[in-house]
matplotlib code that plots the C-alpha trace (Angstrom):
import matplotlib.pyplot as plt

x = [58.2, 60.9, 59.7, 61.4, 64.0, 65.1, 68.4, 71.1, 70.7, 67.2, 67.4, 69.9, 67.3, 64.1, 66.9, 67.6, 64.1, 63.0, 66.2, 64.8, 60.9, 62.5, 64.8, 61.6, 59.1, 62.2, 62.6, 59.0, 58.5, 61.5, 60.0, 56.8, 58.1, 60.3, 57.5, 55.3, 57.7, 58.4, 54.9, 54.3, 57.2, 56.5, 52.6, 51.1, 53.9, 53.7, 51.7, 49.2, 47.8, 45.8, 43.8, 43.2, 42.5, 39.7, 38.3, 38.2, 38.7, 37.1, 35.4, 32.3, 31.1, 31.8, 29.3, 26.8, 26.6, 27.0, 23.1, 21.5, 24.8, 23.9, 20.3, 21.3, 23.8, 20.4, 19.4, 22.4, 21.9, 18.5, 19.5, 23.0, 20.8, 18.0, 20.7, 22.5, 19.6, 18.2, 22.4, 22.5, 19.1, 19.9, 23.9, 22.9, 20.1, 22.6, 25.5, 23.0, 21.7, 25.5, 26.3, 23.4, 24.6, 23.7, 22.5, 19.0, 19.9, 22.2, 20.1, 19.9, 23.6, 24.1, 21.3, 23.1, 26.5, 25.1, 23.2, 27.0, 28.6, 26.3, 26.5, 29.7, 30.7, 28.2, 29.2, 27.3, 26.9, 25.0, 22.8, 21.7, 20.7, 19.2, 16.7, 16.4, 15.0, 13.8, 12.1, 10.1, 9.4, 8.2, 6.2, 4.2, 4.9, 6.7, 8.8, 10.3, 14.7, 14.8, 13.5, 15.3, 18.6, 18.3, 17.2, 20.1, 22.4, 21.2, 21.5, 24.9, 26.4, 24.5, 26.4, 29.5, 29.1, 27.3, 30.9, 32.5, 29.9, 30.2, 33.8, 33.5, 31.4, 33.4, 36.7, 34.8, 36.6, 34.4, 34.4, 32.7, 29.8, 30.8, 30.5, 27.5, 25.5, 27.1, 25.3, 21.6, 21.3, 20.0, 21.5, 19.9, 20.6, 24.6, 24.6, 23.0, 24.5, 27.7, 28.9, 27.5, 29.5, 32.5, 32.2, 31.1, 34.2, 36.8, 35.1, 33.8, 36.9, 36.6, 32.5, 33.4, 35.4, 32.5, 30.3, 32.9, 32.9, 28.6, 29.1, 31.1, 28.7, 25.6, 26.7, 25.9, 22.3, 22.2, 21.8, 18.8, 17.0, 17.6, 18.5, 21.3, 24.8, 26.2, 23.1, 22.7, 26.7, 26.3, 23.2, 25.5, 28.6, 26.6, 25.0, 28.6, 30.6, 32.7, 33.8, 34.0, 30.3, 32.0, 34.5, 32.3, 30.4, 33.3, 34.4, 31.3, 32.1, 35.4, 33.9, 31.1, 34.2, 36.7, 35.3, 34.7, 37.6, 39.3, 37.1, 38.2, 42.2, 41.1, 39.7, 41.9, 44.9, 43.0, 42.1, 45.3, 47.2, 44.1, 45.5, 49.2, 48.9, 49.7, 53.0, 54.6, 57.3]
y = [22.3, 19.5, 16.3, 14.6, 11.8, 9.4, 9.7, 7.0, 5.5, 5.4, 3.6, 1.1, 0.0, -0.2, -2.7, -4.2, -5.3, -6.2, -8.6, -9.6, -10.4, -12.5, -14.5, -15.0, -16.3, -18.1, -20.0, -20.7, -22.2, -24.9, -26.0, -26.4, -28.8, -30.0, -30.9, -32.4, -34.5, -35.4, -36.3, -38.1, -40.8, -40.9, -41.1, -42.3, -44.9, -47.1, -50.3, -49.3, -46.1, -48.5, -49.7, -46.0, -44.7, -47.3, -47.0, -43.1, -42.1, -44.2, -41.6, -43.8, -44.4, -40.5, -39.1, -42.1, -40.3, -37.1, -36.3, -37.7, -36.0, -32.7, -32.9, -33.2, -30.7, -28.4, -29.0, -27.9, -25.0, -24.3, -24.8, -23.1, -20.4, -19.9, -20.4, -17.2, -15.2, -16.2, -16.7, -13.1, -12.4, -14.4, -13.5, -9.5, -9.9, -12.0, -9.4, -6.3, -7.6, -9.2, -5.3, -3.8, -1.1, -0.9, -3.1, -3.7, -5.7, -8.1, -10.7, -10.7, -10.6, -13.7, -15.8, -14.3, -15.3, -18.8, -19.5, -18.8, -20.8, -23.9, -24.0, -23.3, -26.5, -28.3, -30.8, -29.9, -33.3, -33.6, -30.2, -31.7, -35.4, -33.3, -30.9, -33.7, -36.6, -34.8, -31.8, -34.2, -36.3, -33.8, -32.2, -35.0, -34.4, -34.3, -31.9, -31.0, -31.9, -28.6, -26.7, -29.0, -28.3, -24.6, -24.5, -26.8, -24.6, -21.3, -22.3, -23.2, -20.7, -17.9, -18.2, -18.4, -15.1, -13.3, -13.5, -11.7, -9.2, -8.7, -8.3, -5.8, -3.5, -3.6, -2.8, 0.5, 3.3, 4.4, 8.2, 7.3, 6.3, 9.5, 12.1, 10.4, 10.9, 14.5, 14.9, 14.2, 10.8, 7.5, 4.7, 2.6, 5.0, 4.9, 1.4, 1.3, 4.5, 5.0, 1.7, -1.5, 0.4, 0.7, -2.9, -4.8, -3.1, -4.6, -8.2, -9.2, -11.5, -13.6, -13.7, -14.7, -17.6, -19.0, -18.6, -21.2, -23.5, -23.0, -24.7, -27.6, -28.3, -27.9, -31.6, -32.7, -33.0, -35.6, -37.7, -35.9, -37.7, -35.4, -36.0, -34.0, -34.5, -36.5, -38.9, -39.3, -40.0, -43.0, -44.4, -44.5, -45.9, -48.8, -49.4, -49.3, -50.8, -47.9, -44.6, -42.1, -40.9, -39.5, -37.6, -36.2, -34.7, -33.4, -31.7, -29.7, -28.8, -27.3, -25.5, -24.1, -23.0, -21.6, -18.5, -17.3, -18.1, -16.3, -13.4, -13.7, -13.2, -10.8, -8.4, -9.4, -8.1, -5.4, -3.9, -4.8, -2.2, 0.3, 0.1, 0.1, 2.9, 5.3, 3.9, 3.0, 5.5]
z = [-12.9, -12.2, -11.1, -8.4, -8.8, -5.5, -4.5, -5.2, -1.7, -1.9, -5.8, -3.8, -1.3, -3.5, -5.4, -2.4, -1.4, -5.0, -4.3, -1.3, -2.2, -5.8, -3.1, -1.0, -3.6, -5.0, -1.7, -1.2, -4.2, -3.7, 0.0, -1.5, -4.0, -1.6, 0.9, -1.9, -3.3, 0.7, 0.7, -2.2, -1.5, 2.1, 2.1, -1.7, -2.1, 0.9, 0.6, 2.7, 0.7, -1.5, 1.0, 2.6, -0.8, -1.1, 2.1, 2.7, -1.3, -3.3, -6.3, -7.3, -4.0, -3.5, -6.6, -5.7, -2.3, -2.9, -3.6, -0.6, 1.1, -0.2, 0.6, 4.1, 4.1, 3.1, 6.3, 8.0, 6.4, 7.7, 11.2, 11.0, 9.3, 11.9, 14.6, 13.9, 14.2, 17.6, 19.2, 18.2, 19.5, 22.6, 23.0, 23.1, 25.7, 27.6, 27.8, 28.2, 31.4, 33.0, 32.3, 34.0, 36.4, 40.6, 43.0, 42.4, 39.2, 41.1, 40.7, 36.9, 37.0, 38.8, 36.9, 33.8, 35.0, 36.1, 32.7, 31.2, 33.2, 32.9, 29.2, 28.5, 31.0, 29.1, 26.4, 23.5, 22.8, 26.4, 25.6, 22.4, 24.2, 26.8, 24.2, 21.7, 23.9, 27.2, 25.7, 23.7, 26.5, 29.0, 26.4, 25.3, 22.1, 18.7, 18.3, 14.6, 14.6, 12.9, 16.1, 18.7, 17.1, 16.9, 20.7, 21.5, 19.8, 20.7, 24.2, 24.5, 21.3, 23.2, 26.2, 24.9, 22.1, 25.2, 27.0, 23.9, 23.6, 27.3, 27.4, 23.8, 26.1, 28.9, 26.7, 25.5, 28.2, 30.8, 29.6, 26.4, 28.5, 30.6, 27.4, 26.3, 30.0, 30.0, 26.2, 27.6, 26.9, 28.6, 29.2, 26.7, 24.3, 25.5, 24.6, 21.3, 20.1, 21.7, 23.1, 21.4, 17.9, 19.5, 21.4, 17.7, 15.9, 18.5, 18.8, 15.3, 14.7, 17.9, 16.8, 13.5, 14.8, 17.0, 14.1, 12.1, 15.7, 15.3, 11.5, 12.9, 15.9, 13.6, 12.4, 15.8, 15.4, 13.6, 17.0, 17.3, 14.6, 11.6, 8.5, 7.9, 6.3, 8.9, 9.0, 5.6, 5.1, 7.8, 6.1, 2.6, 4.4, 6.3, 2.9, 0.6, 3.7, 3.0, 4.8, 1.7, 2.3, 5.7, 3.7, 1.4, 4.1, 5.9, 2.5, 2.6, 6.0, 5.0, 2.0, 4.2, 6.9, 4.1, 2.9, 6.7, 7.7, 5.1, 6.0, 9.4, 8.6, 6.0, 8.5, 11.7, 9.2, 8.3, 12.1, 13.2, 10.2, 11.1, 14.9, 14.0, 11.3, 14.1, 15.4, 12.2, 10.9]

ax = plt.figure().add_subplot(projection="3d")
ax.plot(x, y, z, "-o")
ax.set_aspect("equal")
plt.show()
């Protein structure tokens, strides 16, 4: 049995592009010391970076904040937590009913279309004054800032994910729906089998990204009361006179946002070569 050896031409271009990726990294490497070094003597040797470094960077005022940071950041968490649940809950019932079928449910579809509208115009800065201090009010009661930050979120987050879930289902061709009818079954049983699958494949990246815009906003409710990062980073600065507490809670932020976004270009890349695997030669 003899084994099989590439042709001269072929040893010539696997050369060729080892050349090529060694020139690459090489290149890389020398802007990226090119631009720190660009950095450094444009940004942390000016006069001025002394005085930023103590007002936004100062390390000691950092760890002395940190805890009661962190202990808001928990809270967050709970809300960010509960909010995916019921957005998803919410976001599904939403796009099931825009996409009801005939005449008689032309009704739901406006209201649907309406309540999307609304709360995707709305600030969510406005949503949250509206559910934090007139909910309360009307009520006659005390309402927990956990709860009034998950409804405030869930109503505008739900609007905006129902969209994408409502334009997934309508990507899904029409004979898919067609072959499963012609099978025997119904039409919930379309959607949940046949066309929700399809729809959640094609739309999980633009989901993912209002999941990381959900994270960000989550901060927001800190003007309803709570205390959460945000809150508990003005409370230190006003007490240090200092604006590192902000910065700290902004880092948590990012480390909260990185590993989904990373997840996000992971699987974009990864659905995008699934696609293409077809048409490359």
């Amino acid at each position: 049995m003899t084994s099989h050896s590439p042709s001269a031409l072929e040893l010539e271009r696997r050369a060729y592009r080892r050349e090529r990726e060694r020139r690459s990294v090489l290149v890389a490497i020398v802007s990226t010391l090119a631009f720190a070094a660009i950095v450094w003597l444009t940004l942390f040797t000016t006069p001025g970076w002394a005085a930023v470094q103590q007002a936004f960077f100062n390390p000691q005022i950092a760890l002395e904040a940190l805890p009661r940071v962190w202990e808001g950041f928990l809270f967050n968490l709970q809300v960010l937590a509960v909010s995916v649940v019921t957005v998803a809950i919410s976001a599904l019932l939403l796009a099931t009913l825009r996409t009801l079928p005939g005449p008689v449910f032309f009704p739901v579809r406006v209201l649907t279309a309406a309540y999307t509208d609304v709360f995707r115009g709305l600030p969510f800065i406005i949503v949250a004054y509206l559910i934090g201090f007139g909910l309360p009010t009307i009520a006659n009661t005390r309402i927990p800032p956990l709860w009034l930050g998950v409804l405030a979120i869930t109503l505008t987050y739900s609007a905006y994910v129902s969209e994408v879930i409502r334009a997934g289902i309508e990507a899904v061709h029409p004979s898919q729906r067609l072959a499963a009818r012609a099978l025997g079954l119904g039409y919930v049983q379309t959607l949940g089998r046949v066309v929700l699958p399809q729809a959640l494949r094609k739309i999980t990246p633009p989901l993912m990204n209002d999941f990381i815009s959900m994270q960000k906003d989550v901060g927001l409710i800190s003007i309803l009361g709570a205390m959460d990062a945000v809150r508990a980073a003005q409370i230190e600065a006003s007490q240090s006179y200092n604006f590192t507490p902000y910065v700290v809670a902004g880092i948590l932020f990012i480390l909260l946002a990185i590993p989904t976004i990373r997840l996000t270009d992971w699987y974009t890349a990864r659905l995008r070569r699934r696609e293409q695997a077809g048409s490359i030669l």
